[in-house]
KEKE-3310 file (N, C-alpha, C; in steps of 0.2 Angstrom, whole numbers, plus 5000, padded with zeros to 4 digits):
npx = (5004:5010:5019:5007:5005:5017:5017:5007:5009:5019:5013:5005:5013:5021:5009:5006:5017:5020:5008:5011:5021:5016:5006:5017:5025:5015:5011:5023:5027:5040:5046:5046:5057:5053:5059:5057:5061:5057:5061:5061:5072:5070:5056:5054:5055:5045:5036:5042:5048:5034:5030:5042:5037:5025:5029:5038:5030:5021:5030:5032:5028:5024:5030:5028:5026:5032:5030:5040:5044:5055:5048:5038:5031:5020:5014:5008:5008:4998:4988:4987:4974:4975:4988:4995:4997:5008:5018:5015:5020:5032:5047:5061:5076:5084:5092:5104:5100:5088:5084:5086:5080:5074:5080:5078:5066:5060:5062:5065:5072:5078:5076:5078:5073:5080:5091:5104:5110:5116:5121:5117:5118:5115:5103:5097:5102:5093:5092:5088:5091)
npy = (4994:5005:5009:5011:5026:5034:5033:5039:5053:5053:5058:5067:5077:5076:5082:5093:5102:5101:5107:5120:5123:5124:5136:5146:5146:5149:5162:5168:5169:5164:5175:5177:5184:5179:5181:5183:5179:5187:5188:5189:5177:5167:5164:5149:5142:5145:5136:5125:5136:5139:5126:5125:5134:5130:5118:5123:5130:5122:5117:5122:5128:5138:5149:5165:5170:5182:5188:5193:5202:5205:5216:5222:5222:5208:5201:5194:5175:5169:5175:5179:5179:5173:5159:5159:5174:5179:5178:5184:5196:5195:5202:5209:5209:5206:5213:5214:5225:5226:5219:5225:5236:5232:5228:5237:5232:5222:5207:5189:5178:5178:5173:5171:5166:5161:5165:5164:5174:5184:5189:5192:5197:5193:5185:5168:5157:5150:5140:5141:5134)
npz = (5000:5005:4993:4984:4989:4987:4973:4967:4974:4966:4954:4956:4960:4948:4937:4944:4942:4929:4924:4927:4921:4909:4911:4913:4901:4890:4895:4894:4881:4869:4858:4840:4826:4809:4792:4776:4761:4747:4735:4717:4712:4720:4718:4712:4723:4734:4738:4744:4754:4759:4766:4773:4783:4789:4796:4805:4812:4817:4827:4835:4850:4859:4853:4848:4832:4819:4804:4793:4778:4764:4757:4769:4782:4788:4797:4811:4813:4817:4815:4800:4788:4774:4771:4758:4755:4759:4750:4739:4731:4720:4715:4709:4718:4733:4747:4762:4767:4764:4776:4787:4792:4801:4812:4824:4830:4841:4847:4851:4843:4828:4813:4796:4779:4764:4749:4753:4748:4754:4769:4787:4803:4814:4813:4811:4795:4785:4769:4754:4740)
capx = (5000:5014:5020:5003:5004:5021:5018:5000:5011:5023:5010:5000:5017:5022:5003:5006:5024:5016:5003:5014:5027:5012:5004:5022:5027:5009:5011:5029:5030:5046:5043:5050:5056:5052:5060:5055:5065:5050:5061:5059:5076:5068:5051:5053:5056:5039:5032:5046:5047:5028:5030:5045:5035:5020:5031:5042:5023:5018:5033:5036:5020:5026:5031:5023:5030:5028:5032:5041:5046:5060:5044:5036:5030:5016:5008:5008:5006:4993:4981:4986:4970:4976:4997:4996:4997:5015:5022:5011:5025:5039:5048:5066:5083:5084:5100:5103:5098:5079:5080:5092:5078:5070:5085:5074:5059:5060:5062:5071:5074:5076:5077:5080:5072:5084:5096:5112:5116:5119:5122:5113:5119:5110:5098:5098:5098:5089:5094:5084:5094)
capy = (5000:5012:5010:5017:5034:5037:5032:5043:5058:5058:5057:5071:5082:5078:5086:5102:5105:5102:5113:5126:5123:5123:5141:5149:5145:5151:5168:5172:5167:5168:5182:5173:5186:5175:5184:5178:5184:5186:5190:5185:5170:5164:5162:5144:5139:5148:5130:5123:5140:5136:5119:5124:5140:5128:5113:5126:5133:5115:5112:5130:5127:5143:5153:5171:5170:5187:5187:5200:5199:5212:5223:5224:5219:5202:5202:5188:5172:5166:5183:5179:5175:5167:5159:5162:5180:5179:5176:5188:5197:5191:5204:5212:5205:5208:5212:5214:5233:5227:5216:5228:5239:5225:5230:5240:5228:5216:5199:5185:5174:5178:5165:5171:5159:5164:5158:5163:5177:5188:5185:5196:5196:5190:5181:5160:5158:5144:5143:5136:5135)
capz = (5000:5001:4985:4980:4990:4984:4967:4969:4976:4960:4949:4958:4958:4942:4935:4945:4939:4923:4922:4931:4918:4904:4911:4911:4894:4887:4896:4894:4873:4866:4849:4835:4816:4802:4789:4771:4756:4741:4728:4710:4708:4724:4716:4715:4732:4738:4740:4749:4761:4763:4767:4783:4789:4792:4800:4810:4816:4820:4832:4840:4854:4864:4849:4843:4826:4817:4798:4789:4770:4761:4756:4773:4789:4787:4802:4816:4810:4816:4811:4791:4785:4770:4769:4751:4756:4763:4745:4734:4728:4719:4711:4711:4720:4740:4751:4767:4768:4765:4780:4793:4794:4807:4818:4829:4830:4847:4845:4855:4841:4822:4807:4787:4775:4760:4748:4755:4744:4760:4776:4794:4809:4822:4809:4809:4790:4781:4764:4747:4736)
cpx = (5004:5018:5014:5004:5009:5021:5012:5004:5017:5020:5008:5007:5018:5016:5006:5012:5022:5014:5007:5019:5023:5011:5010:5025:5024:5009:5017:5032:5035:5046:5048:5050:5057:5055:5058:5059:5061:5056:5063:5065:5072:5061:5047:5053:5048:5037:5035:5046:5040:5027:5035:5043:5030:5024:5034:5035:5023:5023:5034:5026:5019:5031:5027:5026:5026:5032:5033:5043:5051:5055:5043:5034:5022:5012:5011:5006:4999:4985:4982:4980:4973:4988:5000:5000:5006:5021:5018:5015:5033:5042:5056:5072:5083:5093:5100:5101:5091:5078:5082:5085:5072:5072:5081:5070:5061:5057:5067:5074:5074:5079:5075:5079:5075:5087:5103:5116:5120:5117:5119:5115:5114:5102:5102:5096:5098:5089:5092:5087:5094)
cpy = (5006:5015:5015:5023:5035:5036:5037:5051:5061:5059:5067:5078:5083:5082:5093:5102:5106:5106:5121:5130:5128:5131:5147:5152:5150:5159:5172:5167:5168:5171:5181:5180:5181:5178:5178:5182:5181:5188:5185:5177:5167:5160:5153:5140:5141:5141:5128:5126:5137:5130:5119:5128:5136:5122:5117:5129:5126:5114:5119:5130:5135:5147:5159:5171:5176:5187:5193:5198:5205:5218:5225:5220:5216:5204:5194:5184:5169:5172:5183:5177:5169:5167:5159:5168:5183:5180:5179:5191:5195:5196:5209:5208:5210:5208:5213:5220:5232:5223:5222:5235:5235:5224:5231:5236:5223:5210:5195:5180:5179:5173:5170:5165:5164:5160:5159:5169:5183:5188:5192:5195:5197:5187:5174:5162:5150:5143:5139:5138:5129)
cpz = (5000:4995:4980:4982:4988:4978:4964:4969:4969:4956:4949:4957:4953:4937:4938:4941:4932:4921:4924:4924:4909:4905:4911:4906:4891:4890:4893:4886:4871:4856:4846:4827:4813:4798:4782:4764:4750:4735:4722:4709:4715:4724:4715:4717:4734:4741:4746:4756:4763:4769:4775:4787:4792:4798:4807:4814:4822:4826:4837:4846:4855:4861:4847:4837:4822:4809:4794:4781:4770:4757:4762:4776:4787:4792:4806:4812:4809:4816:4803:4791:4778:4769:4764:4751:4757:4755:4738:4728:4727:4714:4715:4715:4728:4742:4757:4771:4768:4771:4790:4796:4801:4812:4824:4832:4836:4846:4847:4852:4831:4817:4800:4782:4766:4756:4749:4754:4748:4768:4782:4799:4813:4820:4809:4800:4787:4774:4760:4743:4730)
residu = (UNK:UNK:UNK:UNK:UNK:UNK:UNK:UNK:UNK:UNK:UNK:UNK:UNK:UNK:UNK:UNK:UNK:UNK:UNK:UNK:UNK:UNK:UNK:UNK:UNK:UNK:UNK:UNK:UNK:UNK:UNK:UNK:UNK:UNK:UNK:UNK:UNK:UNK:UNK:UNK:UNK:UNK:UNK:UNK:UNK:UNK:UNK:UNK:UNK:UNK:UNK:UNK:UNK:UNK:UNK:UNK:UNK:UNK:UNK:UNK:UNK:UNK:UNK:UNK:UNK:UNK:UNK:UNK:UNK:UNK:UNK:UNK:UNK:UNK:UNK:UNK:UNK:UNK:UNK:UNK:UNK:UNK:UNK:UNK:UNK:UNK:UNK:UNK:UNK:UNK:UNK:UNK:UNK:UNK:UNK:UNK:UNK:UNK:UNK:UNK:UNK:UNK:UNK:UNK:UNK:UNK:UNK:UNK:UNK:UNK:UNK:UNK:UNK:UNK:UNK:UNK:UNK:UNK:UNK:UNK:UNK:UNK:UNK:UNK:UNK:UNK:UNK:UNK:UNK)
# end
């Protein structure tokens, strides 16, 4: 019989620490830049970037992920109505000067889905090439 209370008591601890760990997470998101590089030799890739923006969704529980392109700021991810929308424009050659103005913008993580042709500091890059 005391195998069940303490097998009872780790169960019951392991749930709160759980939920504790659960409610923490959920309030304190970590704000992810996506950056997306839309331009036209990149065109395509679109399908593929689509294909890792929705996986890297799927595994990021306790992520805000907010999506910027080298024209302009997207919006949060999960307020796009449609994921088409991300990839509308495909026109002209990107550089580092269309993403450097996203310097300012607070974010604890950023990631550049690109193809390499120039490099960010303090961007993760991901590269389709």
């Amino acid at each position: 019989m005391k195998w069940l209370k303490v097998f009872s008591i780790f169960i019951v601890l392991h749930v709160v620490l759980w939920a504790c760990a659960h409610t923490y997470r959920s309030v304190k998101r970590t704000h992810v830049m996506l950056g997306v590089d839309t331009s036209f030799q990149l065109k395509s890739h679109f399908p593929a970037m689509q294909n890792w923006i929705e996986t890297y969704e799927s595994n990021s529980r306790y992520e805000a992920i907010t999506i910027v392109s080298d024209k302009s700021v997207i919006g949060p991810l999960d307020e796009i109505a449609s994921r088409q929308s991300i990839f509308r424009t495909a026109f002209g050659r990107s550089d580092a000067q269309d993403f450097s103005k996203y310097e300012s913008t607070p974010a604890d993580k950023r990631v550049l889905l690109s193809d390499g042709s120039f490099v960010m500091q303090g961007w993760e890059l991901v590269r389709f090439d």
